[in-house]
C-alpha positions as CSV (number, residue, x, y, z in Angstrom):
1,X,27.7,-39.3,4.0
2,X,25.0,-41.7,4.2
3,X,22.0,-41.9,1.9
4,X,19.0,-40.3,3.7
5,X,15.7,-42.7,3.7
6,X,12.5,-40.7,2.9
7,X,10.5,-43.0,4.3
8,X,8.2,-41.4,7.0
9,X,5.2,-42.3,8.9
10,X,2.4,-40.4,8.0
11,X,0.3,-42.1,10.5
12,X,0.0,-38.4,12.4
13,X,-1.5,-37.0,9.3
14,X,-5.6,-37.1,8.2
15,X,-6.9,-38.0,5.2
16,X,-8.3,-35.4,3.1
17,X,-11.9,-36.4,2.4
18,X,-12.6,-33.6,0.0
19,X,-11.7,-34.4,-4.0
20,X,-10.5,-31.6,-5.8
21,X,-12.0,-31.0,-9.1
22,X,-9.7,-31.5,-12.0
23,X,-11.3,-30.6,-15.3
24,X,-13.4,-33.5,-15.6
25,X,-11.7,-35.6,-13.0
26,X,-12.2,-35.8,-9.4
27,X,-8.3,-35.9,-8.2
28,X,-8.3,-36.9,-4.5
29,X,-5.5,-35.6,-2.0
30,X,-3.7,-38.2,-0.1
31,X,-2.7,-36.6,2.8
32,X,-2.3,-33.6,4.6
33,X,-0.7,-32.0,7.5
34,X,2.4,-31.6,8.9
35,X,4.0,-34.3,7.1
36,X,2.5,-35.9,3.8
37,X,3.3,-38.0,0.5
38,X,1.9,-38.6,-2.7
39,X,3.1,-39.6,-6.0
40,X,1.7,-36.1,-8.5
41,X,2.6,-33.3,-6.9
42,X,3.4,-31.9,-3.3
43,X,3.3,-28.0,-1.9
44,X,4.5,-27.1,1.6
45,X,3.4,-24.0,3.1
46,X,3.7,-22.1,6.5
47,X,0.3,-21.3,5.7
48,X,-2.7,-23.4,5.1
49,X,-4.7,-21.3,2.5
50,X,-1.8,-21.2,0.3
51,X,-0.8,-24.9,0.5
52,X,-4.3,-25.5,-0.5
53,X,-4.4,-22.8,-3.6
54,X,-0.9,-24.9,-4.7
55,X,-2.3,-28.5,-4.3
56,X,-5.2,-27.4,-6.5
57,X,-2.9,-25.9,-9.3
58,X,-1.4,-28.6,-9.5
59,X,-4.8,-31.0,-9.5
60,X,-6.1,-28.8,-12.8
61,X,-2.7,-29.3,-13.9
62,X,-0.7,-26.5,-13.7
63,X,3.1,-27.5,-13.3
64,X,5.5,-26.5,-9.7
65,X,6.1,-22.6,-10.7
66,X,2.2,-22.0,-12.0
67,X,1.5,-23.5,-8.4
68,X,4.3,-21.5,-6.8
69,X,3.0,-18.1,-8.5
70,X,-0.6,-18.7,-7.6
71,X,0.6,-19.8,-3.8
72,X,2.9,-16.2,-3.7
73,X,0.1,-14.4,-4.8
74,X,-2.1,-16.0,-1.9
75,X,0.1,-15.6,0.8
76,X,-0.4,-11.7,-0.3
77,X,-3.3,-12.2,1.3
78,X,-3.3,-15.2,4.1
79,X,0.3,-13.2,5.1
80,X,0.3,-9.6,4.0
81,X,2.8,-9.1,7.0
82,X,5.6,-11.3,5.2
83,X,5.0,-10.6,2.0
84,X,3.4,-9.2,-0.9
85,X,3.2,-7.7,-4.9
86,X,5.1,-4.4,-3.4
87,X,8.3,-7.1,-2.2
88,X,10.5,-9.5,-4.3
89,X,12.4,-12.6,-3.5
90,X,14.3,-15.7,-5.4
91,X,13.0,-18.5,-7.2
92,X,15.3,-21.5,-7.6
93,X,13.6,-23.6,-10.4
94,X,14.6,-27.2,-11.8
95,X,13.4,-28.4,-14.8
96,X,12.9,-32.2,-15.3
97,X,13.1,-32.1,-18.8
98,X,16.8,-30.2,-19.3
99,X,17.7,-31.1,-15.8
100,X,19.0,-27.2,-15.4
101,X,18.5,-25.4,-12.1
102,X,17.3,-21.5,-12.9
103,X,17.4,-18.6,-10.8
104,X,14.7,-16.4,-10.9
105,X,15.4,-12.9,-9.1
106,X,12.9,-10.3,-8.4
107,X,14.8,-8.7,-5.6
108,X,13.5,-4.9,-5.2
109,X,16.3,-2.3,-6.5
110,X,17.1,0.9,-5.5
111,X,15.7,3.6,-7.4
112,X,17.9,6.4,-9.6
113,X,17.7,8.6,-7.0
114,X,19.7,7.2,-4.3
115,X,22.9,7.3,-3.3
116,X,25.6,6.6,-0.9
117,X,25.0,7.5,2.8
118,X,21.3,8.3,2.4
119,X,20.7,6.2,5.5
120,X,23.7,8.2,7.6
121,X,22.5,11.1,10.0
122,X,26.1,12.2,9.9
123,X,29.0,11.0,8.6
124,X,29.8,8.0,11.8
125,X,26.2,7.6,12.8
126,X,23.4,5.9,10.9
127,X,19.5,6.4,11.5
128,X,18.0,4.0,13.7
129,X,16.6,1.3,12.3
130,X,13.2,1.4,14.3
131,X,12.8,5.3,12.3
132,X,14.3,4.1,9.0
133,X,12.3,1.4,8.3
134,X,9.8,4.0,7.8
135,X,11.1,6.3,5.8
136,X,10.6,6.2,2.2
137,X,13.7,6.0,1.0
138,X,13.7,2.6,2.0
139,X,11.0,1.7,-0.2
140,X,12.4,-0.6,-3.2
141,X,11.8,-1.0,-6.5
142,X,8.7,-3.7,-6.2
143,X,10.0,-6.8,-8.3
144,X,7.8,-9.7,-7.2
145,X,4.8,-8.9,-10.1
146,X,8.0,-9.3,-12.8
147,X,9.2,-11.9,-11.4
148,X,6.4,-13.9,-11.4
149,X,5.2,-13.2,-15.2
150,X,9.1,-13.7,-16.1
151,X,8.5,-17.1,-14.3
152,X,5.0,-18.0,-16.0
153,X,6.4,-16.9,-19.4
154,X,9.7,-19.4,-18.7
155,X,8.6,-22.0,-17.1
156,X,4.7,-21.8,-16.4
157,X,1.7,-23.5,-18.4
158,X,-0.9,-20.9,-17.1
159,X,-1.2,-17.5,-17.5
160,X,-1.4,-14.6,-14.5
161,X,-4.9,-14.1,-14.5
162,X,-5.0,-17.8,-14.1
163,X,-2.6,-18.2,-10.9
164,X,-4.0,-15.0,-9.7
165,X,-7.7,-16.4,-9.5
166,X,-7.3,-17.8,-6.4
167,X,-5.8,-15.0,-4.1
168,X,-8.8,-12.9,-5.5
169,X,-11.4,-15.4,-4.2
170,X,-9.3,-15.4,-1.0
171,X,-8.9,-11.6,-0.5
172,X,-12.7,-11.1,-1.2
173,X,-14.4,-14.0,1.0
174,X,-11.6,-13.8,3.9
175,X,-9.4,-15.7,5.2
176,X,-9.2,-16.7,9.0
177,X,-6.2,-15.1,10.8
178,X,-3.7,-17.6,11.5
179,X,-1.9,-17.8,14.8
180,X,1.2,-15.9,13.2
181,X,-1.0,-13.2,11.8
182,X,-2.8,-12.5,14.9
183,X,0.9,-12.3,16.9
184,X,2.3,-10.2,13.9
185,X,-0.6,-7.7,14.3
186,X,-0.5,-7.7,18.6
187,X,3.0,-7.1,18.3
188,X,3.0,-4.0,15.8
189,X,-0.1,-2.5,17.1
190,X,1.4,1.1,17.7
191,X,2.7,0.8,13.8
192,X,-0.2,-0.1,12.6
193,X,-2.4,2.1,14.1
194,X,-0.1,5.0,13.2
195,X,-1.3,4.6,9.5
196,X,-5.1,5.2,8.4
197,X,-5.0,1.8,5.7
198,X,-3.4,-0.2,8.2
199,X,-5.4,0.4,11.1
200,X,-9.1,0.1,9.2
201,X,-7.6,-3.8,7.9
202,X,-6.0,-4.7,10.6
203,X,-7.2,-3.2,13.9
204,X,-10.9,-2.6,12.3
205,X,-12.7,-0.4,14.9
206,X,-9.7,0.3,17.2
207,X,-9.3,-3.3,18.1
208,X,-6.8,-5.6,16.8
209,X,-7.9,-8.5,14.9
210,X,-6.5,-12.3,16.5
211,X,-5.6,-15.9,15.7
212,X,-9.2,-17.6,14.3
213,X,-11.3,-13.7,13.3
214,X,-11.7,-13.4,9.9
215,X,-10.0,-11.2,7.6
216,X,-11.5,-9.4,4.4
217,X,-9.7,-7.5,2.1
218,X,-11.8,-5.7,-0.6
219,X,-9.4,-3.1,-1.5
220,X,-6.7,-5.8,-1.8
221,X,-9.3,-7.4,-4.0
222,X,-9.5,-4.8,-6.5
223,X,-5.8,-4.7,-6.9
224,X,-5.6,-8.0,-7.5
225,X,-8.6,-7.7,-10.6
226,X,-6.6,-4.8,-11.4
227,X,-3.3,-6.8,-11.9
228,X,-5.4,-9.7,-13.9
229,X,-6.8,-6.9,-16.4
230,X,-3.7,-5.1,-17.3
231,X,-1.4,-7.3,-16.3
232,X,2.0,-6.7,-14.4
233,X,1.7,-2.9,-16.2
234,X,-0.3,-2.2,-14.0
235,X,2.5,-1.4,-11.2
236,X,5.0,-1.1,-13.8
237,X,3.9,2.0,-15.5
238,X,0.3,1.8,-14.6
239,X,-2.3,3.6,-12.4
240,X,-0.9,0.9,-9.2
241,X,2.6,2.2,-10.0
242,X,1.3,6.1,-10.1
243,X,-0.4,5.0,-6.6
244,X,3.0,3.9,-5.2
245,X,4.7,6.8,-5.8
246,X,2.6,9.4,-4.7
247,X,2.1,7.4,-1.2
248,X,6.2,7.0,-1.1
249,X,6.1,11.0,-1.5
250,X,4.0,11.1,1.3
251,X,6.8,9.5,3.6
252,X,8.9,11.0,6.1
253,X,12.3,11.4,3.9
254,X,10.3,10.5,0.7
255,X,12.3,9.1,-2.2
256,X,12.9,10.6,-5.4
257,X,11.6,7.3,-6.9
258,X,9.8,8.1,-10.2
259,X,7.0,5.6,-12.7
260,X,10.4,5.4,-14.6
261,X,12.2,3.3,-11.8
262,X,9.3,1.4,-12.5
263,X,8.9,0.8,-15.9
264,X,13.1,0.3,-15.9
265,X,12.7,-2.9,-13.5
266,X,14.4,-5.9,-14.9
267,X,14.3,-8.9,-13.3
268,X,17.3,-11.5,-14.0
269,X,17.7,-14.6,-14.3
270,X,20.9,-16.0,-13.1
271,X,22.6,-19.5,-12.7
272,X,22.7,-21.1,-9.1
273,X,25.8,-20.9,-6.5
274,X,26.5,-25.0,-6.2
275,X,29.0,-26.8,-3.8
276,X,29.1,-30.1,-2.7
277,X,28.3,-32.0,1.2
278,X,29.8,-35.2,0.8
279,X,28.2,-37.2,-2.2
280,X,25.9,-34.4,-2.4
281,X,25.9,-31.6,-4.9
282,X,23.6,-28.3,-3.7
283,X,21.9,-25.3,-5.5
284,X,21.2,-22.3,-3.9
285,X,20.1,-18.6,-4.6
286,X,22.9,-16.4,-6.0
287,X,24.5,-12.6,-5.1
288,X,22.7,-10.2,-4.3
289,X,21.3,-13.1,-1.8
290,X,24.6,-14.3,0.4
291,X,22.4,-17.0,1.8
292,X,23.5,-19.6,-1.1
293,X,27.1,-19.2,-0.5
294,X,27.1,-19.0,3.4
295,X,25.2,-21.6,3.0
296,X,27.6,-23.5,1.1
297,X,30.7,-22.4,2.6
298,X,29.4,-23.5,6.2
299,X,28.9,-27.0,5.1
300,X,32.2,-27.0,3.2
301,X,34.0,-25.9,6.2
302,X,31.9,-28.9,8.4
303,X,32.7,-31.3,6.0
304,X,36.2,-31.1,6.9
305,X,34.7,-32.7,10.4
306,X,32.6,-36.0,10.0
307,X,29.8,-34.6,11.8
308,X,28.3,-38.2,11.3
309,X,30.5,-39.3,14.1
310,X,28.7,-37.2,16.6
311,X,25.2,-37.6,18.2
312,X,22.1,-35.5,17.3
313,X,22.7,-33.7,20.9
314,X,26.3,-33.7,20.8
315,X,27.9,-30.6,22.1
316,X,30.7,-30.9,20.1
317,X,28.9,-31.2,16.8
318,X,26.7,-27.8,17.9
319,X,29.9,-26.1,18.5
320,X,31.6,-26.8,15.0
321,X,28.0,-25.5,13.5
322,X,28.0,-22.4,15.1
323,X,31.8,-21.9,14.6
324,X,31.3,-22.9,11.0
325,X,28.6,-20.2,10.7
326,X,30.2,-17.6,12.5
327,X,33.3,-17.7,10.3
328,X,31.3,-17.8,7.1
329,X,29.4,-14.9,8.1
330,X,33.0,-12.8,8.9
331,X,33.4,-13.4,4.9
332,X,30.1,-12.9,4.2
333,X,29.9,-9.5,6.0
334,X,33.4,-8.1,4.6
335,X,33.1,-8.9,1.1
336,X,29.5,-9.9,-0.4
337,X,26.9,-7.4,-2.2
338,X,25.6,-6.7,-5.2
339,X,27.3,-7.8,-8.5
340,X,24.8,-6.7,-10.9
341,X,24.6,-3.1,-11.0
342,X,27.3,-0.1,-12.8
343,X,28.9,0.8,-9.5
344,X,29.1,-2.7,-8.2
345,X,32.7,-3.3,-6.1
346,X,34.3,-6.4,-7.4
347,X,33.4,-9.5,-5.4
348,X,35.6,-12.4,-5.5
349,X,32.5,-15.0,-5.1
350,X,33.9,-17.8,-7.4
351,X,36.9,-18.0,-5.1
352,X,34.3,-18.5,-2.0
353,X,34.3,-22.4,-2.0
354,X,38.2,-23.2,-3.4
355,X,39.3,-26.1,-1.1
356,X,42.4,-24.5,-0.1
357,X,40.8,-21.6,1.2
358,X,38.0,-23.8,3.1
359,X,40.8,-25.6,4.3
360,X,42.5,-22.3,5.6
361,X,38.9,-21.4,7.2
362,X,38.7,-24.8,8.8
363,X,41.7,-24.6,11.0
364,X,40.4,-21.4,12.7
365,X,37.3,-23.1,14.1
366,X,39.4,-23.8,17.3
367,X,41.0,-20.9,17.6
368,X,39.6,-17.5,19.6
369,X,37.7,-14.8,17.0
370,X,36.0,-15.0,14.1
371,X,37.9,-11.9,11.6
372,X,36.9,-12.6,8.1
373,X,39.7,-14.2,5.6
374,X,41.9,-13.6,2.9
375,X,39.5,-14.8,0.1
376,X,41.8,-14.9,-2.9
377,X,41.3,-12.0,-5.5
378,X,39.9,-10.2,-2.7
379,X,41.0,-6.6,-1.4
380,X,41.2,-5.6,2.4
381,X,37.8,-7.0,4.1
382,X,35.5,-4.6,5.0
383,X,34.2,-4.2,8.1
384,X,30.3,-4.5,7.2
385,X,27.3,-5.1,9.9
386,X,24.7,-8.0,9.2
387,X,21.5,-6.8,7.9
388,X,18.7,-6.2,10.4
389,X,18.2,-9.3,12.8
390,X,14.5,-8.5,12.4
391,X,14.0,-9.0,8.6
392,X,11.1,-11.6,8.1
393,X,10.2,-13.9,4.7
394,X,8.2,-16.6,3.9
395,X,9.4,-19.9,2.0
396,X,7.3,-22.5,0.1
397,X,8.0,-25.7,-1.7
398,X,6.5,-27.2,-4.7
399,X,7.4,-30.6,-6.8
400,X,5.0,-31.3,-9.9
401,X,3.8,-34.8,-11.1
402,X,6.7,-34.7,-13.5
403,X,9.4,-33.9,-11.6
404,X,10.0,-30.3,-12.0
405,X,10.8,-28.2,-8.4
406,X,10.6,-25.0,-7.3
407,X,11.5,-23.6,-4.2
408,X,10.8,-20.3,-3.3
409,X,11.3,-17.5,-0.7
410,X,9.5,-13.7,-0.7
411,X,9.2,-10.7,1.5
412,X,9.1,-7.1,1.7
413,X,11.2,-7.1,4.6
414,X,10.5,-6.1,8.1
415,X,7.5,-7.5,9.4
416,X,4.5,-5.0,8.1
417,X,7.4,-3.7,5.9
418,X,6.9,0.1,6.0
419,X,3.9,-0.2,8.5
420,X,2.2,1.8,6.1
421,X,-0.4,0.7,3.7
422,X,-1.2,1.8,0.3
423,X,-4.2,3.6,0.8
424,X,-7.3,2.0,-1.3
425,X,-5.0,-1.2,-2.8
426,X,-4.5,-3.3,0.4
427,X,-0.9,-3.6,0.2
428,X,1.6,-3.3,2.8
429,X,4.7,-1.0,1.6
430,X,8.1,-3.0,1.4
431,X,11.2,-1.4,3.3
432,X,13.6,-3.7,1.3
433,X,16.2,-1.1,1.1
434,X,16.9,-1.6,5.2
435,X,18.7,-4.5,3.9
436,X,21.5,-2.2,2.8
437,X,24.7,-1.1,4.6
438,X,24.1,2.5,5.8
439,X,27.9,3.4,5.9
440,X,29.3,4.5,2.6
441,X,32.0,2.7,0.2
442,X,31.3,-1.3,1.1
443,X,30.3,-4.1,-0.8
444,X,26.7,-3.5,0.4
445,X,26.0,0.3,0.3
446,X,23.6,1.8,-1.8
447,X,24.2,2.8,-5.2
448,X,21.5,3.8,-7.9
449,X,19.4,0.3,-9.3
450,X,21.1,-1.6,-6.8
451,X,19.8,-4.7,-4.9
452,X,20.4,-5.6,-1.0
453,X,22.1,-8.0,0.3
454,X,20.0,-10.9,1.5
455,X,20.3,-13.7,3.6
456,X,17.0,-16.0,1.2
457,X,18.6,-19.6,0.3
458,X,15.8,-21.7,-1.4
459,X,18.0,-24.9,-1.8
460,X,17.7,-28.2,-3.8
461,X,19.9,-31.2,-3.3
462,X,21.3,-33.2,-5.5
463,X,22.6,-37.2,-5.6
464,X,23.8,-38.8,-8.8
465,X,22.5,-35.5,-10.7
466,X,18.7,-36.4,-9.6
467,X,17.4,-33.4,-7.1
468,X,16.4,-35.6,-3.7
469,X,15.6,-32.8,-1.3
470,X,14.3,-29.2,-1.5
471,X,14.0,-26.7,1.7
472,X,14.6,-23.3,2.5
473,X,13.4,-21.2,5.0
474,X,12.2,-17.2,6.3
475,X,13.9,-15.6,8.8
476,X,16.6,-12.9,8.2
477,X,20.0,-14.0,8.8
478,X,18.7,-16.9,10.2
479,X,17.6,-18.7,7.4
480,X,21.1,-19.8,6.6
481,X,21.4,-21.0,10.3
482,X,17.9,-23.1,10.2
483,X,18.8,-24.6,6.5
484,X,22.6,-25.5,7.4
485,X,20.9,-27.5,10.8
486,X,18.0,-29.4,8.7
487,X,20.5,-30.3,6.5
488,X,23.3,-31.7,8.5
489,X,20.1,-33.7,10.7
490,X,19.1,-34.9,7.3
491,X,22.2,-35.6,5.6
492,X,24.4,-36.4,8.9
493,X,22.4,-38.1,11.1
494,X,19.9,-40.0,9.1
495,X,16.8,-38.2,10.9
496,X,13.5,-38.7,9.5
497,X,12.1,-35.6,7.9
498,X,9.6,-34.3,10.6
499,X,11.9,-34.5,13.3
500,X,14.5,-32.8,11.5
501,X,12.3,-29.9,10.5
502,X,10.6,-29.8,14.1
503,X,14.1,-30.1,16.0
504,X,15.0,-27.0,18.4
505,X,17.3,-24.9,17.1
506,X,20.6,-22.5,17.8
507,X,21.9,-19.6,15.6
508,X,24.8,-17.6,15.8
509,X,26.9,-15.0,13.3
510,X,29.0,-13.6,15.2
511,X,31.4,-14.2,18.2
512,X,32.3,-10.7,18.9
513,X,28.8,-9.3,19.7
514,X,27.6,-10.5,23.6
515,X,25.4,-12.2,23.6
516,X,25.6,-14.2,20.2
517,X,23.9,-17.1,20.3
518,X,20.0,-17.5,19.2
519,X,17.8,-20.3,20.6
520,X,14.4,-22.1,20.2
521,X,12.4,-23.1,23.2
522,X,13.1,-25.9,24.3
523,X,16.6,-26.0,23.3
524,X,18.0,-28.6,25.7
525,X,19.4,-27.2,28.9
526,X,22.5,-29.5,29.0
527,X,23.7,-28.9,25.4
528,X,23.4,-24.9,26.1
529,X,25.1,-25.5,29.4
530,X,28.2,-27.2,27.0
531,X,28.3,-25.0,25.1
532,X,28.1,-21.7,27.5
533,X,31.4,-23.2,28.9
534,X,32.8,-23.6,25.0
535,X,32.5,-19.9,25.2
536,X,29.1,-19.2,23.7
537,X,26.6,-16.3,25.5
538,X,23.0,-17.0,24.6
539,X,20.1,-14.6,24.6
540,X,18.1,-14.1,27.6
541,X,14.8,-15.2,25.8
542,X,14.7,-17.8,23.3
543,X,13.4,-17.3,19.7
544,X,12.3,-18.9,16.8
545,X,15.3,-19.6,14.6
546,X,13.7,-20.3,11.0
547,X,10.8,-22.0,9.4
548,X,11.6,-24.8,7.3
549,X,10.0,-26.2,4.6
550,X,11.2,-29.7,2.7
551,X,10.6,-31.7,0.2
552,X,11.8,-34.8,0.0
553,X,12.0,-36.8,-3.4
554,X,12.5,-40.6,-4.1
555,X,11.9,-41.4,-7.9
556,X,8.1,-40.6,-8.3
557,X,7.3,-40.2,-4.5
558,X,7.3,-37.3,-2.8
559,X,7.5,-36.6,0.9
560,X,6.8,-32.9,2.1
561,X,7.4,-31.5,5.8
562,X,6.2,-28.3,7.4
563,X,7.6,-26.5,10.4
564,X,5.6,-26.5,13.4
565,X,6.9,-23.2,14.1
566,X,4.2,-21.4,12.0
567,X,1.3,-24.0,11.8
568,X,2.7,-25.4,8.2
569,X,1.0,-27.8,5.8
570,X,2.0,-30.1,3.1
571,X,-0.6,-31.6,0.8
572,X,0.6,-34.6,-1.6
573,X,-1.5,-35.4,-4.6
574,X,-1.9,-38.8,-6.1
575,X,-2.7,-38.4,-9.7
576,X,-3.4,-35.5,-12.2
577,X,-4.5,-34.7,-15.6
578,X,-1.9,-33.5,-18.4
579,X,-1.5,-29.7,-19.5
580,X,-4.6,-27.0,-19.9
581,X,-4.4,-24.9,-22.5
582,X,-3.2,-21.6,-21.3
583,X,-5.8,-18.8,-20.9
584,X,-4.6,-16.0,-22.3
């Protein structure tokens, strides 16, 4: 593998006149747009307001997760479709000074009161996914406000009122509706308008708001004061929890979720999956999220391939990347779940990346099929179904002035999650628990204070033990696709870092289901041509395949890249001030 050079032009990028006030410093930014550097500090974000709440953390000194928390808590608001304080997600932190990689998971649970087959209308048929996302047993247990105190408390220099600060200011003096938004809203106009909350925020007076109005939130406001004044209480155990549950109640097949699923929330915090690419070691998310081993057990399987022999458009070098994924999701789907929970099946993960067993998957990349494999320690594979294609996130990227990292992906799950709102708090209902099997007795079924399966893979890649990239991405199922790509462009190929973020790309899990294959515009006709006679059926209608977010890192500078896809930003920083005191 050869050494990637983070050495981009930044020529396409402007200036950023502004200074940003740091205590009693003036800290200019060095650049900012699409791609940017700087020497203390970077954020990527898919969304400007939240790239700018991190790049000022981190100018008043605040360390990566402060800036992460108070850029999670913004998006709340700049992308209350995506995610929110009702959701959850994974943190993958590194900490300069130990050099140990952390995984922080607030993935929602299920409550106490559910059970096996509550998604089954009869024993062989499951409810539609367009009803059950709105029922309310698919609402989780909300993990993302204990998540981000267990980070602050860990890791973090400020406190939660601090990193919270920002997303109030946001909420109550509007933000202007990005071009995502405004699509998210046009495209889930009958589900919004079906709920009172909804429609009054998003379609105010009957008509939808679009890419460049501006968006006020005063009731997303107060919830946010509410939070800074009694703290992450509040929902767990508090008068926001009380508010939860008696709008879940309210739901078409309500749950039985009870203030004591709430005040029972735990978040964990768990050691990353790692494999190697290479001379590169990798850390990923860990189960209940499959993305860090799919991740890692597509590259394993393509490293038995010298894709560096191969050009960026080669056919051949797309078809081992889709094979490779399409084999890794047959495991993936038969065996992975939960494996922190009382009725947890028994999961064979630490077998996932053995060589011999790669080496077994490797020589079926030629052959017809795609049926999952003998993972050793494993039982009979099950026969489980990827979680819904239409599962949405949102990724961001932070590295501090003294090295520490955090990358981080959130959601509550569909886009909208529930649809519904929570009347007089602003926030959109998560319908996490979609991400479980509906059919009884698999790795992924429900089971009482259980978390999905998901498909987040916040990523950090290591050479000579020193972290040199960070990236991860939204997108369902996709996101392993879009990070596996961006890193074989990076790694493989040598491409610069915009380019490989910017690239058009494919997808595929399966090779039984017709079509299989997932594409962005402008995907190039003569590569999908090659591969259409390799076997490979593509969608009618091409699609975005991820959003990735990187950070590259070379000693003390930084290089961040946003994907196009979603009008991202990355702001470097050039100098900072040491450690505030933390406000408690």
């Amino acid at each position: 593998m050869r050494l990637f050079s983070v050495a981009v032009s930044v020529s396409c990028c402007m200036a950023f006149a502004p200074m940003v006030q740091a205590g009693n410093q003036k800290l200019p930014i060095t650049t900012i747009g699409p791609v940017a550097s700087g020497h203390a500090g970077m954020v990527v974000s898919s969304n400007s307001d939240a790239a700018r709440v991190g790049s000022q953390v981190l100018a008043q000194g605040g360390n990566a997760v402060d800036a992460a928390i108070a850029m999670e808590f913004a998006l709340n608001v700049s992308e209350p479709a995506f995610s929110g304080i009702t959701g959850g997600g994974f943190m993958l932190i590194y900490e300069a000074a130990t050099g140990k990689v952390k995984v922080i998971d607030s993935r929602e649970r299920a409550p106490a009161s559910a059970f096996d087959g509550m998604f089954l209308q009869t024993e062989t048929k499951e409810w539609p996914l367009g009803e059950r996302k709105k029922f309310g047993i698919a609402v989780g247990v909300p993990g993302a406000l204990a998540g981000a105190q267990e980070a602050l408390d860990l890791f973090g220099t400020w406190s939660l009122k601090q990193t919270l600060a920002p997303a109030v200011e946001l909420a109550e003096g509007g933000v202007i509706v990005s071009q995502l938004l405004g699509e998210s809203i046009a495209a889930n106009l009958a589900l919004l308008a079906a709920n009172p909350a909804a429609k009054a925020v998003f379609l105010p007076g009957g008509k939808a708001l679009k890419a460049g109005d501006l968006l006020v939130q005063p009731d997303l406001a107060h919830t946010l004061r509410l939070v800074q004044k009694e703290g992450i209480e509040a929902m767990y155990g508090g008068e926001l929890g009380e508010a939860l549950i008696e709008e879940i109640q309210m739901m078409e097949h309500p749950s039985g979720m009870t203030i004591e699923d709430l005040v029972k929330y735990e978040v964990t915090i768990d050691k990353p999956v790692t494999g190697s690419y290479g001379d590169y070691k990798i850390a990923s998310a860990a189960l209940p999220s499959s993305g860090g081993l799919t991740v890692l057990q597509t590259l394993a399987i393509l490293d038995l391939f010298d894709l560096e022999q191969y050009s960026a458009n080669s056919v051949t070098r797309y078809h081992l990347i889709l094979r490779a994924l399409q084999l890794a999701f047959a495991d993936r789907n038969a065996y992975l779940g939960d494996v922190g929970c009382d009725n947890c099946l028994d999961i064979p993960f630490e077998h996932w990346l053995d060589p011999a067993y790669i080496a077994s998957r490797a020589k079926s990349i030629d052959q017809p099929g795609c049926l999952p494999g003998p993972v050793p320690g494993s039982t009979s594979p099950s026969q489980q179904t990827v979680e819904s294609a239409g599962g949405e996130t949102t990724h961001l990227t932070v590295v501090d002035r003294w090295g520490n990292v955090v990358a981080f992906t959130t959601t509550i799950e569909q886009v909208f999650g529930t649809g519904r709102m929570l009347p007089g708090y602003g926030l959109m209902i998560n319908n996490e628990l979609t991400d479980f099997n509906s059919f009884k007795n698999l790795p992924n079924s429900v089971q009482p204070d259980k978390r999905p399966m998901s498909s987040i893979a916040p990523s950090i890649v290591f050479k000579d033990g020193k972290p040199v990239l960070t990236l991860g991405s939204p997108g369902g199922p996709r996101i392993i696709g879009a990070v596996v790509l961006v890193l074989s462009d990076i790694l493989d190929l040598g491409l610069d870092l915009q380019t490989a973020v910017s690239r058009p790309r494919v997808f595929s899990s399966s090779c039984t289901a017709k079509p299989n294959v997932r594409w962005d515009p402008g995907f190039p006709d003569d590569v999908r041509a090659g591969l259409e006679a390799l076997g490979m059926v593509f969608e009618a209608v091409p699609q975005e395949v991820g959003n990735v977010n990187l950070i590259a890192i070379d000693g003390k500078t930084y290089t961040g890249a946003a994907d196009p896809r979603r009008e991202g930003v990355a702001i470097g920083l050039t100098d900072g001030p040491g450690k505030p005191k933390k406000d408690k």
